[in-house]
PAKEPA-306555 format. One record per atom (N, C-alpha, C, O): x, y, z; atom name; chain; residue number from 1. Coordinates in steps of 0.1 Angstrom, whole numbers, plus 5000, padded with zeros to 4 digits. Layout:
N
{east=X; north=Y; up=Z; a=CA; c=A; k=NUM}
...
//
This chain:
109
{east=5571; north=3105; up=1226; a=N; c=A; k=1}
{east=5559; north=3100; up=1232; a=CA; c=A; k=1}
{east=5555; north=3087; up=1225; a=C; c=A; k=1}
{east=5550; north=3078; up=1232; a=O; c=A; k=1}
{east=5555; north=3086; up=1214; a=N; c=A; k=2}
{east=5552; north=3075; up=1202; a=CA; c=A; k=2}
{east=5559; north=3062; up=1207; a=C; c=A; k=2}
{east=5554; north=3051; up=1207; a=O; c=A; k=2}
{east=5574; north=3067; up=1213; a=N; c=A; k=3}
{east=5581; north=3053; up=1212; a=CA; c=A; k=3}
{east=5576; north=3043; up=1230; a=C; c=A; k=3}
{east=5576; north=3032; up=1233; a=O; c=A; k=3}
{east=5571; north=3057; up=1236; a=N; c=A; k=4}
{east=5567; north=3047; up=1249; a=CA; c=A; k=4}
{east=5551; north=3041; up=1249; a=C; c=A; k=4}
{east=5546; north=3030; up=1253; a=O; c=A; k=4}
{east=5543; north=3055; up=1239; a=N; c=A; k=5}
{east=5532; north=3041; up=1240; a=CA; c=A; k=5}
{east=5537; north=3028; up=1230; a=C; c=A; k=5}
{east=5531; north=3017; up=1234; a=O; c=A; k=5}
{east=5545; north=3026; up=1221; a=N; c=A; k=6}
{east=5549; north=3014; up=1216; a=CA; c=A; k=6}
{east=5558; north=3005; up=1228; a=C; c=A; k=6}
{east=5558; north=2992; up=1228; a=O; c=A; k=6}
{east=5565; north=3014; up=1236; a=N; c=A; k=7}
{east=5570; north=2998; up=1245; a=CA; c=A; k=7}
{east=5558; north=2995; up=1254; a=C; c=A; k=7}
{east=5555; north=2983; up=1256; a=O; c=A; k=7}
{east=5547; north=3006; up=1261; a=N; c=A; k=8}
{east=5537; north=3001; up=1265; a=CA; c=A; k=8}
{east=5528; north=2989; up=1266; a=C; c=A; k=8}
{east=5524; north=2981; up=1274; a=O; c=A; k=8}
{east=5524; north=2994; up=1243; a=N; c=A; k=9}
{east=5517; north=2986; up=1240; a=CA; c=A; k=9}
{east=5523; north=2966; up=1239; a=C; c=A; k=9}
{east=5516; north=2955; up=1240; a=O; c=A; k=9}
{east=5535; north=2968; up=1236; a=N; c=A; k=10}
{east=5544; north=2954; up=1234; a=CA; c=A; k=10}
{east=5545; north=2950; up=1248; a=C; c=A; k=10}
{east=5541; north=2938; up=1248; a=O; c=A; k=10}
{east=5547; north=2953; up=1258; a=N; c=A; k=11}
{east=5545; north=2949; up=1272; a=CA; c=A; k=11}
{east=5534; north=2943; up=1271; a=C; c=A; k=11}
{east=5534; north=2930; up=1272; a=O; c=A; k=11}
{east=5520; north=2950; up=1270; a=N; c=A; k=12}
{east=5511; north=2948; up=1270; a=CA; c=A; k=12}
{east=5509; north=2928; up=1269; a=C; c=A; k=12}
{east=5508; north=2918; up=1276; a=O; c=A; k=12}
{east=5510; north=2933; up=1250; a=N; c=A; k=13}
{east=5507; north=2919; up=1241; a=CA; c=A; k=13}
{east=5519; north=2913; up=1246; a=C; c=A; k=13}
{east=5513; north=2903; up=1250; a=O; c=A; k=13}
{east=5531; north=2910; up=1251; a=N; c=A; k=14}
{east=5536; north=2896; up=1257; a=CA; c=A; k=14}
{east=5530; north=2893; up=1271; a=C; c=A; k=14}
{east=5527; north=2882; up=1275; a=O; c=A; k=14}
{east=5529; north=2903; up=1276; a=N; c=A; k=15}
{east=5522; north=2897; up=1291; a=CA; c=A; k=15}
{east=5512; north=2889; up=1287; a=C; c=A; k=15}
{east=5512; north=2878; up=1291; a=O; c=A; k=15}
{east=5499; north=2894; up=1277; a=N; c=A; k=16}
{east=5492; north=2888; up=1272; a=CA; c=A; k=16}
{east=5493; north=2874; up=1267; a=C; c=A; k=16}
{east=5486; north=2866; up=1273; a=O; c=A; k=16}
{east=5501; north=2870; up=1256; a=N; c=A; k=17}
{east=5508; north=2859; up=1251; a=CA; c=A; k=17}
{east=5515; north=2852; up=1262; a=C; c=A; k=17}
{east=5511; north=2840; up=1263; a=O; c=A; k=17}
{east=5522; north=2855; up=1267; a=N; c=A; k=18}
{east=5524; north=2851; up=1282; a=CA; c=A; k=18}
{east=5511; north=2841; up=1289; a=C; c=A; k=18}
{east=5512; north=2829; up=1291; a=O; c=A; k=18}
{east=5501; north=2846; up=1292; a=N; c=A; k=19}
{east=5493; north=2842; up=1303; a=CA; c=A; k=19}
{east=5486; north=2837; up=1292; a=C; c=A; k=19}
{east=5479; north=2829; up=1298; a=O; c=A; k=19}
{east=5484; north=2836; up=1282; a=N; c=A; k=20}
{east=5478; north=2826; up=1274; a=CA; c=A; k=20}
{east=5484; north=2814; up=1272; a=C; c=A; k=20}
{east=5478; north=2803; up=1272; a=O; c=A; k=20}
{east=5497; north=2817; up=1269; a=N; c=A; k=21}
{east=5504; north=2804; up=1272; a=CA; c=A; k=21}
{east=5501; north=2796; up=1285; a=C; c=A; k=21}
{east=5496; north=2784; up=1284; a=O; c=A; k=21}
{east=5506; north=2802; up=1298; a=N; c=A; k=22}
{east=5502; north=2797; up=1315; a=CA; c=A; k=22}
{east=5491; north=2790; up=1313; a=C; c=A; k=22}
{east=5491; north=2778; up=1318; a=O; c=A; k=22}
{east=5477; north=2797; up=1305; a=N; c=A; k=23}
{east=5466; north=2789; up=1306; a=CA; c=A; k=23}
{east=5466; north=2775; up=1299; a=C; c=A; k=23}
{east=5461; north=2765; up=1302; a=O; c=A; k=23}
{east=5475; north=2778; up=1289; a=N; c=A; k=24}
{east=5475; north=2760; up=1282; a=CA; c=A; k=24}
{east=5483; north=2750; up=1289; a=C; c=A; k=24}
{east=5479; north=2739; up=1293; a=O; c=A; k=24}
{east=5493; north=2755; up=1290; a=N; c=A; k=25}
{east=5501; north=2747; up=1303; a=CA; c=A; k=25}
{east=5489; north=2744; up=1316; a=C; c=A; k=25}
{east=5488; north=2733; up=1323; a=O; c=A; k=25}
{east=5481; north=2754; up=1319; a=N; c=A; k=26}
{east=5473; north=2746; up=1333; a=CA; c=A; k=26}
{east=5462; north=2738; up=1330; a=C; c=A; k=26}
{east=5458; north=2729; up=1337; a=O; c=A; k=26}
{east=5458; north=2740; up=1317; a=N; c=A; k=27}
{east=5447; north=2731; up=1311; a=CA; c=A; k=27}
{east=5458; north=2717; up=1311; a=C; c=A; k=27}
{east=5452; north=2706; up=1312; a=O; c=A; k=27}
{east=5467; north=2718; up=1310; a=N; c=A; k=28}
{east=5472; north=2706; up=1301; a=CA; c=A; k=28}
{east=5480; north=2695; up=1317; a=C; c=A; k=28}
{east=5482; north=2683; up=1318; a=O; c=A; k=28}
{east=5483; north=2706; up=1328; a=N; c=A; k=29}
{east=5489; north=2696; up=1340; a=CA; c=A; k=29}
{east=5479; north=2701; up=1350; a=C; c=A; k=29}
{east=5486; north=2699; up=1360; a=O; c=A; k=29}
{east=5469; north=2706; up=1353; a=N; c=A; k=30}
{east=5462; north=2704; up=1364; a=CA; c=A; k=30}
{east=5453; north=2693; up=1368; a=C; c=A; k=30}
{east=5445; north=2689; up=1359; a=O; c=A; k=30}
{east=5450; north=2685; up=1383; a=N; c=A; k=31}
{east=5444; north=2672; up=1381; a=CA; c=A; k=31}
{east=5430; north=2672; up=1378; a=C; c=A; k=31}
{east=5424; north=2661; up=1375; a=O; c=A; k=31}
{east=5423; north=2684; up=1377; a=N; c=A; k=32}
{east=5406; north=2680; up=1374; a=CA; c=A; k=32}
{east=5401; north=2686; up=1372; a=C; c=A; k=32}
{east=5406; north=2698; up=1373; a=O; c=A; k=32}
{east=5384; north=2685; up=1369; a=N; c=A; k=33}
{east=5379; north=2699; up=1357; a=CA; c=A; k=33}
{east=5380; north=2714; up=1367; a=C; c=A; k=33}
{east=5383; north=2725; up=1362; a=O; c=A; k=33}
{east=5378; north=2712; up=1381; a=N; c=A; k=34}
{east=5375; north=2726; up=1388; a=CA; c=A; k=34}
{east=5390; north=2733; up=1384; a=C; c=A; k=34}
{east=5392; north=2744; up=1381; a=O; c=A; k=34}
{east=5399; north=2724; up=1386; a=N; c=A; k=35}
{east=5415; north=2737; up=1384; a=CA; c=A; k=35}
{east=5417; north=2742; up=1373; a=C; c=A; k=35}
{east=5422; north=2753; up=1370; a=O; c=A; k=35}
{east=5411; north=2730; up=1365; a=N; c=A; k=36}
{east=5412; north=2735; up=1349; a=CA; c=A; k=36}
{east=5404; north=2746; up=1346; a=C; c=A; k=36}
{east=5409; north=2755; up=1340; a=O; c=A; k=36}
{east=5390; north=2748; up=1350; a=N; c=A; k=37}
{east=5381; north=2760; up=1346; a=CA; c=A; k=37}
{east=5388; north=2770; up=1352; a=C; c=A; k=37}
{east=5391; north=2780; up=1346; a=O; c=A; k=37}
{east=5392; north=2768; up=1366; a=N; c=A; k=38}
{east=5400; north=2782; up=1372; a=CA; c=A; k=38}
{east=5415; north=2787; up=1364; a=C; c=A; k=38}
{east=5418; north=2799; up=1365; a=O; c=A; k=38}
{east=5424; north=2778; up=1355; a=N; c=A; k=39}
{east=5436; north=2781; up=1348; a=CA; c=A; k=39}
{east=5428; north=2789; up=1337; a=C; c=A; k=39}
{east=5430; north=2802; up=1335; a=O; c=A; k=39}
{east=5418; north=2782; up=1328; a=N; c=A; k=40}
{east=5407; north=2786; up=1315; a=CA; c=A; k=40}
{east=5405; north=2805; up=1324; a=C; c=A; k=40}
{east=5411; north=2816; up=1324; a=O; c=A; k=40}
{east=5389; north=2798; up=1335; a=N; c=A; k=41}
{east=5389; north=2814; up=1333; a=CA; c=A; k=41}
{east=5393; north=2828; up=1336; a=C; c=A; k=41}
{east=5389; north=2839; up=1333; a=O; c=A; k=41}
{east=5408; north=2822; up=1343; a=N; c=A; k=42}
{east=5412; north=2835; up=1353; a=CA; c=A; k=42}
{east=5423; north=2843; up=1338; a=C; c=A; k=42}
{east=5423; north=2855; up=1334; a=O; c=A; k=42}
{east=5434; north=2828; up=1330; a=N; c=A; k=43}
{east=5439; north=2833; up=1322; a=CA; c=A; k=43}
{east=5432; north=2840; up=1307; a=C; c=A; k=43}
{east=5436; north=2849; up=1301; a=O; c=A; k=43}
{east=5417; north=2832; up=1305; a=N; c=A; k=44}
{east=5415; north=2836; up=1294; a=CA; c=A; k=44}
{east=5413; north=2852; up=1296; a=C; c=A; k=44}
{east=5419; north=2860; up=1288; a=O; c=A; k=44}
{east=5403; north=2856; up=1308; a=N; c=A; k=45}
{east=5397; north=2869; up=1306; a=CA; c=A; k=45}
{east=5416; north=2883; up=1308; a=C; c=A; k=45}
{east=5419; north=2894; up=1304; a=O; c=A; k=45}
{east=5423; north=2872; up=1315; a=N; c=A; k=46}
{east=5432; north=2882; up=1317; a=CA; c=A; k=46}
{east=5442; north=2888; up=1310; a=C; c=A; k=46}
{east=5449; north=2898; up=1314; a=O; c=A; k=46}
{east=5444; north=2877; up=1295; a=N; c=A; k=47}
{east=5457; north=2875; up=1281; a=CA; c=A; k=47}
{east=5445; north=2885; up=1277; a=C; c=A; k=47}
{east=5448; north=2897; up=1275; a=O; c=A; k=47}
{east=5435; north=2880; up=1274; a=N; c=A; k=48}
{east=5426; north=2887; up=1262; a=CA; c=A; k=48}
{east=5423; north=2903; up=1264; a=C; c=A; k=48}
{east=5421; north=2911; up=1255; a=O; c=A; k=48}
{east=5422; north=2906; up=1280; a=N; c=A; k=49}
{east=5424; north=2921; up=1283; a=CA; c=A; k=49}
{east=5436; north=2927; up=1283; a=C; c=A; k=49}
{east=5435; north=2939; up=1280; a=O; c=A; k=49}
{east=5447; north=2923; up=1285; a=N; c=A; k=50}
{east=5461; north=2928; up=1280; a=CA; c=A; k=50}
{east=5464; north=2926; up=1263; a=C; c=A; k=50}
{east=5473; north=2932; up=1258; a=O; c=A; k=50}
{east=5459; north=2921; up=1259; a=N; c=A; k=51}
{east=5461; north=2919; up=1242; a=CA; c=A; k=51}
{east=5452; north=2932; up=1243; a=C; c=A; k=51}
{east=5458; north=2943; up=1242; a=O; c=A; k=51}
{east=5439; north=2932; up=1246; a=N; c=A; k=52}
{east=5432; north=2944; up=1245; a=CA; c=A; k=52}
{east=5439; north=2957; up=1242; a=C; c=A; k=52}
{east=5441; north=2963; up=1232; a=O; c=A; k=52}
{east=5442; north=2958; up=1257; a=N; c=A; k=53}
{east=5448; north=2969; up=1259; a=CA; c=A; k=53}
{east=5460; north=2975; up=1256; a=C; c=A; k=53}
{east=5464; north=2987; up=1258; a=O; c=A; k=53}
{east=5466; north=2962; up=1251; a=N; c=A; k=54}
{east=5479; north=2968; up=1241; a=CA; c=A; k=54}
{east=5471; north=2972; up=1225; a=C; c=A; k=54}
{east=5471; north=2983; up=1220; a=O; c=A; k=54}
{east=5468; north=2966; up=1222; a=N; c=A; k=55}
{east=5460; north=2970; up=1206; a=CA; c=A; k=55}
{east=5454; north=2981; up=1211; a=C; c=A; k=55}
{east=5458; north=2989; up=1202; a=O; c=A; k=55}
{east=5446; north=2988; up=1220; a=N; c=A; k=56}
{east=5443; north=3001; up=1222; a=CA; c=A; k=56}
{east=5452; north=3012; up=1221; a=C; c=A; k=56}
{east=5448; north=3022; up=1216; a=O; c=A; k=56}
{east=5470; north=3010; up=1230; a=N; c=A; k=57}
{east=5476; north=3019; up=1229; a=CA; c=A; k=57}
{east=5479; north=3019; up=1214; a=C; c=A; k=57}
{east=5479; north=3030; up=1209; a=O; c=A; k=57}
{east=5481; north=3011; up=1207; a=N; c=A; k=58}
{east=5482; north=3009; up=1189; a=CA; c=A; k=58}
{east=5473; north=3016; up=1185; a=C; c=A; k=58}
{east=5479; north=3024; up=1178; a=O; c=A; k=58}
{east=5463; north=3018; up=1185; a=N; c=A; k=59}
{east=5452; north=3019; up=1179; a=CA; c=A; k=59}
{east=5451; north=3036; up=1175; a=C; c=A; k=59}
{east=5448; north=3041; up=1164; a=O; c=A; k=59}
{east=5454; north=3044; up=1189; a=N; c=A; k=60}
{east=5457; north=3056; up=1191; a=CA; c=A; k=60}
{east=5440; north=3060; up=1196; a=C; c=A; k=60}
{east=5432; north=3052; up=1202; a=O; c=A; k=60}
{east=5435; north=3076; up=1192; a=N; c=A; k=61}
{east=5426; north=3080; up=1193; a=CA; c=A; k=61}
{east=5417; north=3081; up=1175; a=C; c=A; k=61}
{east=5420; north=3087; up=1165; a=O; c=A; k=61}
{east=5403; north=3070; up=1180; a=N; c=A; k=62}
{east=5401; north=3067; up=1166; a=CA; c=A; k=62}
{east=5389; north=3057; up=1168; a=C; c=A; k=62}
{east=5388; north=3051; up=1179; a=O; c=A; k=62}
{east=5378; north=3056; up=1158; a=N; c=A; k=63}
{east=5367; north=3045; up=1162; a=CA; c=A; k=63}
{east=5371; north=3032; up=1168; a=C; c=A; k=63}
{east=5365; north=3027; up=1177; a=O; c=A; k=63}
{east=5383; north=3026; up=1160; a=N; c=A; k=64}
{east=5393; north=3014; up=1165; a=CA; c=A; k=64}
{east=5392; north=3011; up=1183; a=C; c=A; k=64}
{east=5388; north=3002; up=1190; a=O; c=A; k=64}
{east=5397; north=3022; up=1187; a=N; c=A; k=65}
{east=5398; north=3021; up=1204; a=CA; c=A; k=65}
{east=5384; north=3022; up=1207; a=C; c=A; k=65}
{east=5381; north=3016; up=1218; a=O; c=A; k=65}
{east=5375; north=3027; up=1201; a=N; c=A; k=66}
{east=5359; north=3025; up=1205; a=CA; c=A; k=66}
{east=5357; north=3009; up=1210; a=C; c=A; k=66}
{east=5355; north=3004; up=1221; a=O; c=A; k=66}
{east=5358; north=3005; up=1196; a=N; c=A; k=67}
{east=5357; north=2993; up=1193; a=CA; c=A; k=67}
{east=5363; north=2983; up=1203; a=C; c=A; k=67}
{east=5356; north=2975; up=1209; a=O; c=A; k=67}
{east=5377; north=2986; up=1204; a=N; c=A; k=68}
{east=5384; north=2976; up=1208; a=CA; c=A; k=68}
{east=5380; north=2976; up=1227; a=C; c=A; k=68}
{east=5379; north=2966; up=1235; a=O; c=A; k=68}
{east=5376; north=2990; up=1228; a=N; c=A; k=69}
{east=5366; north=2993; up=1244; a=CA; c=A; k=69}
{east=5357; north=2982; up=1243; a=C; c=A; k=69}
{east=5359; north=2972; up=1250; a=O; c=A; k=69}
{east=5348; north=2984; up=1235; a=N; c=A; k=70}
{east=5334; north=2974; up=1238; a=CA; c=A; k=70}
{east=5335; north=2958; up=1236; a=C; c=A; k=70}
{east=5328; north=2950; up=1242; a=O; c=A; k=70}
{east=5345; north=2955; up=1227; a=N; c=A; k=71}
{east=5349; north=2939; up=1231; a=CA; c=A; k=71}
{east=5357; north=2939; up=1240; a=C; c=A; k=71}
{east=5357; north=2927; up=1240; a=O; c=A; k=71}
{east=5367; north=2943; up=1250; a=N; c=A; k=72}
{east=5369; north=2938; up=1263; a=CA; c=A; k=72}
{east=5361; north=2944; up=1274; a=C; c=A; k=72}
{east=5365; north=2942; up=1285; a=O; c=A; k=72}
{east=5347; north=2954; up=1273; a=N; c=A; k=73}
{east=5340; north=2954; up=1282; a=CA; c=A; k=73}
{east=5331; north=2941; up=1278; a=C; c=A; k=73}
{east=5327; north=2935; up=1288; a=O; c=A; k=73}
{east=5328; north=2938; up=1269; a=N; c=A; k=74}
{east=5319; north=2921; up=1267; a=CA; c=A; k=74}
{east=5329; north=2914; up=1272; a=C; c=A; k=74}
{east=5328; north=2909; up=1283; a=O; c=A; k=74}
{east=5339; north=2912; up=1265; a=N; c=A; k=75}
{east=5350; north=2897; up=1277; a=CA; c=A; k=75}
{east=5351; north=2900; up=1291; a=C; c=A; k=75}
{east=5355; north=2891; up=1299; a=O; c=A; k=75}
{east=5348; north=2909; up=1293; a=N; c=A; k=76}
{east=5349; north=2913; up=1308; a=CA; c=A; k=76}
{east=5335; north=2907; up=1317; a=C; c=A; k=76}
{east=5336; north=2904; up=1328; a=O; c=A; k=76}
{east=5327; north=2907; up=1312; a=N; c=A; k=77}
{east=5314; north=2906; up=1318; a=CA; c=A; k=77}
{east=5311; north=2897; up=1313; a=C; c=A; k=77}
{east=5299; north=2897; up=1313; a=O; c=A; k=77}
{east=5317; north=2883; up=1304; a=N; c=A; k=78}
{east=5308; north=2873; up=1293; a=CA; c=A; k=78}
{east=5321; north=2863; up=1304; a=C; c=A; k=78}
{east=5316; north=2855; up=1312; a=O; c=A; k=78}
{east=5333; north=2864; up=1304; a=N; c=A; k=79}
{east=5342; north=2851; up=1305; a=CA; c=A; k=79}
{east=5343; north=2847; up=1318; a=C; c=A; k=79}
{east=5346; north=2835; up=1320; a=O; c=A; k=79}
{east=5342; north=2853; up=1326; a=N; c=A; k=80}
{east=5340; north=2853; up=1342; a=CA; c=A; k=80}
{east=5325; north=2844; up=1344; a=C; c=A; k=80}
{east=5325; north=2832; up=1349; a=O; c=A; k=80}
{east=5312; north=2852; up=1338; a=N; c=A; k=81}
{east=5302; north=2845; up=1341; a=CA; c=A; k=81}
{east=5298; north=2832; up=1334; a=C; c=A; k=81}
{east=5290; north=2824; up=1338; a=O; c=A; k=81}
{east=5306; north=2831; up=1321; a=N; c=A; k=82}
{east=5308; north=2819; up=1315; a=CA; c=A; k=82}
{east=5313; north=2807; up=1322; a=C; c=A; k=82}
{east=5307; north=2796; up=1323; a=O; c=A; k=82}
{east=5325; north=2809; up=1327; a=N; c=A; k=83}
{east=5333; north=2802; up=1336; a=CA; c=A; k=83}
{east=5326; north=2793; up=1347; a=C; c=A; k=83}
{east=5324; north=2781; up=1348; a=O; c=A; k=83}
{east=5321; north=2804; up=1353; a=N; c=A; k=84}
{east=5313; north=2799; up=1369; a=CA; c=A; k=84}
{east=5299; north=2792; up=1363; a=C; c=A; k=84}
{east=5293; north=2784; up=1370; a=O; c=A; k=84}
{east=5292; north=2796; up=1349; a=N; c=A; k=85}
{east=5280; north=2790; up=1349; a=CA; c=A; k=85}
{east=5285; north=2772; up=1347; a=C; c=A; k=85}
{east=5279; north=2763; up=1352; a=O; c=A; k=85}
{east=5294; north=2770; up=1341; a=N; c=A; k=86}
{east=5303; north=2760; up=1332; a=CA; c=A; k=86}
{east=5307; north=2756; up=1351; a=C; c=A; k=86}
{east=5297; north=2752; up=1356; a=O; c=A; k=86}
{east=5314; north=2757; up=1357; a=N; c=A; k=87}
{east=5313; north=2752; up=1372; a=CA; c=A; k=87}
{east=5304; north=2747; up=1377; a=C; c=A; k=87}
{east=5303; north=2735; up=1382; a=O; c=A; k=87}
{east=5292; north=2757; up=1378; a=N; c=A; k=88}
{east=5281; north=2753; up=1380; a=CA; c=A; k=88}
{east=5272; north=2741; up=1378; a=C; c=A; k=88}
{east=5266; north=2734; up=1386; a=O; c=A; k=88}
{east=5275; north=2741; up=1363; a=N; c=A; k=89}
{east=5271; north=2730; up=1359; a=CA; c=A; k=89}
{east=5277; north=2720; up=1365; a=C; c=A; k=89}
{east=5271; north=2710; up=1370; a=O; c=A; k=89}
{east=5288; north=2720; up=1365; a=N; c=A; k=90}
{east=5294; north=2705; up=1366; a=CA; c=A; k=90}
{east=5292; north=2701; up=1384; a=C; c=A; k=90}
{east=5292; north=2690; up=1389; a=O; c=A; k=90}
{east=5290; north=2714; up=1392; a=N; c=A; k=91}
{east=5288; north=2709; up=1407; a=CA; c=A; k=91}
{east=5273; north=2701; up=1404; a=C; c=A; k=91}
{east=5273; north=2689; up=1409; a=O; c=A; k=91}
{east=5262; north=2705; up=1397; a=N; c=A; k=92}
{east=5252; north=2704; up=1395; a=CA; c=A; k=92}
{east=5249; north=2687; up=1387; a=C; c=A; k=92}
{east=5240; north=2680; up=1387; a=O; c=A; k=92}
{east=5263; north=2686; up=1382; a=N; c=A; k=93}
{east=5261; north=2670; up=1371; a=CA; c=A; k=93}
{east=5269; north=2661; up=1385; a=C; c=A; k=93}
{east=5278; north=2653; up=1382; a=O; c=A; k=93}
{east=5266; north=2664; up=1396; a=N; c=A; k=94}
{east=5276; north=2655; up=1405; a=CA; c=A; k=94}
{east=5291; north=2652; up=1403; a=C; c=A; k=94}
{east=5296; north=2641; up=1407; a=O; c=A; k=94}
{east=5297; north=2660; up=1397; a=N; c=A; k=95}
{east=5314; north=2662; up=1393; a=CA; c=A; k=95}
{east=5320; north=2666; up=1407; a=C; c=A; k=95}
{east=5319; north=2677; up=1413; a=O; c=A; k=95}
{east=5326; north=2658; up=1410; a=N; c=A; k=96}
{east=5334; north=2660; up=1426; a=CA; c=A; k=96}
{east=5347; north=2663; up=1423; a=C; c=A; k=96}
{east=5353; north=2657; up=1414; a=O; c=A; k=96}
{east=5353; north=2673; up=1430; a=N; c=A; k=97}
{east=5365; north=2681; up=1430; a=CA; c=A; k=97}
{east=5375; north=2668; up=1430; a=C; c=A; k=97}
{east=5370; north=2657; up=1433; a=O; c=A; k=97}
{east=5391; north=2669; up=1425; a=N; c=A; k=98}
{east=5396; north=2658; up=1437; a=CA; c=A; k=98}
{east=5401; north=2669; up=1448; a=C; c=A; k=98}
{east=5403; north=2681; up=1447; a=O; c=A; k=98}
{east=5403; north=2661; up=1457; a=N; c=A; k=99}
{east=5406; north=2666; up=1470; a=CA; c=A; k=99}
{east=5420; north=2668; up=1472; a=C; c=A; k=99}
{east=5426; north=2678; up=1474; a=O; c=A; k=99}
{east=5426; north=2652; up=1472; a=N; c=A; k=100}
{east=5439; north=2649; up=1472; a=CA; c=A; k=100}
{east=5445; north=2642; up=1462; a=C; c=A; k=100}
{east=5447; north=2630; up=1460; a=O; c=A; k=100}
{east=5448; north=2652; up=1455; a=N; c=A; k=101}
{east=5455; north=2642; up=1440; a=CA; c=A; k=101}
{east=5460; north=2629; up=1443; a=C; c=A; k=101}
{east=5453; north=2623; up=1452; a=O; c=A; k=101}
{east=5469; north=2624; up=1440; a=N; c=A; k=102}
{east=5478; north=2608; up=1443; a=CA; c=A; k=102}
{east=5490; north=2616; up=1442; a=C; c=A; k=102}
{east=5488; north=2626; up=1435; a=O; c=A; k=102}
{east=5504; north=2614; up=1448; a=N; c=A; k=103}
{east=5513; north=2619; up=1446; a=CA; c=A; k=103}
{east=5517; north=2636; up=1454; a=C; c=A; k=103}
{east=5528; north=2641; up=1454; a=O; c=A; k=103}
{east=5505; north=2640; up=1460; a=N; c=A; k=104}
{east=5508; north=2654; up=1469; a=CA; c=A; k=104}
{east=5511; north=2651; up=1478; a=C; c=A; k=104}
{east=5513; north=2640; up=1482; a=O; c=A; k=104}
{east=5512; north=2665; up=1485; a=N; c=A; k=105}
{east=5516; north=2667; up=1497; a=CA; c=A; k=105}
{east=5509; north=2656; up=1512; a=C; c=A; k=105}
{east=5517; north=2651; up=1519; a=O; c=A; k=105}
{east=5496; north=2655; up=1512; a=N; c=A; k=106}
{east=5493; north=2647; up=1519; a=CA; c=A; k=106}
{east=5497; north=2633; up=1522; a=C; c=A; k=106}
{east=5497; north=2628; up=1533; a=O; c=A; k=106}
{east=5503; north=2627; up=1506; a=N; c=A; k=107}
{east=5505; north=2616; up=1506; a=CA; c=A; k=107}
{east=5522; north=2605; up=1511; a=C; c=A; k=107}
{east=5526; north=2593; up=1511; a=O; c=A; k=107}
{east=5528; north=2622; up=1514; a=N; c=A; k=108}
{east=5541; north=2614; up=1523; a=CA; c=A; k=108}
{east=5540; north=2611; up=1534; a=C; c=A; k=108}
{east=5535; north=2619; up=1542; a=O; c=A; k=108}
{east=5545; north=2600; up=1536; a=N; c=A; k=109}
{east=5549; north=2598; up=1552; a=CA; c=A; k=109}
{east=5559; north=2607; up=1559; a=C; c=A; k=109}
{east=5561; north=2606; up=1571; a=O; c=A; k=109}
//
């Protein structure tokens, strides 16, 4: 039983590592702040809950998994609303989406 919650938990942490990576890569080629917040907050909240939850199957039954509960119930409810206040703002500072990059789909004949 030990060895499958350990492939569990390693599934877990690369999916994790995985989608944290994706997020840098989309921060780094998306054209403008709204895709970028959407790469930020869809991957952050979602690496950092699979890291979670792989370190929980690690953890076993123990204050540790208490713990590691109540910081991904705070990222769960802090990075989502973070995200959209951080949108917010910026619909709010007159920051316009782009619509049509240069170079898309729209732009061939």
């Amino acid at each position: 039983m030990n060895d499958w919650l350990d492939l569990i938990s390693w599934v877990c942490l690369l999916a994790g590592a995985f989608f944290a990576i994706s997020g840098g890569v989309g921060i780094l080629r998306f054209p403008d702040f709204f895709t970028r917040m959407h790469a930020t907050g869809v991957t952050d909240t979602l690496c950092s809950g699979l890291i979670l939850v792989g370190l929980m199957f690690q953890a076993g039954w123990s204050a540790v998994l208490l713990k590691l509960f109540l910081i991904l119930a705070f990222l769960l409810l802090t990075s989502p609303t973070a995200a959209h206040a951080i949108a917010k703002a910026a619909l709010h500072g007159k920051l316009e989406p782009v619509v049509d990059p240069p170079g898309g789909p729209s732009s061939k004949s």
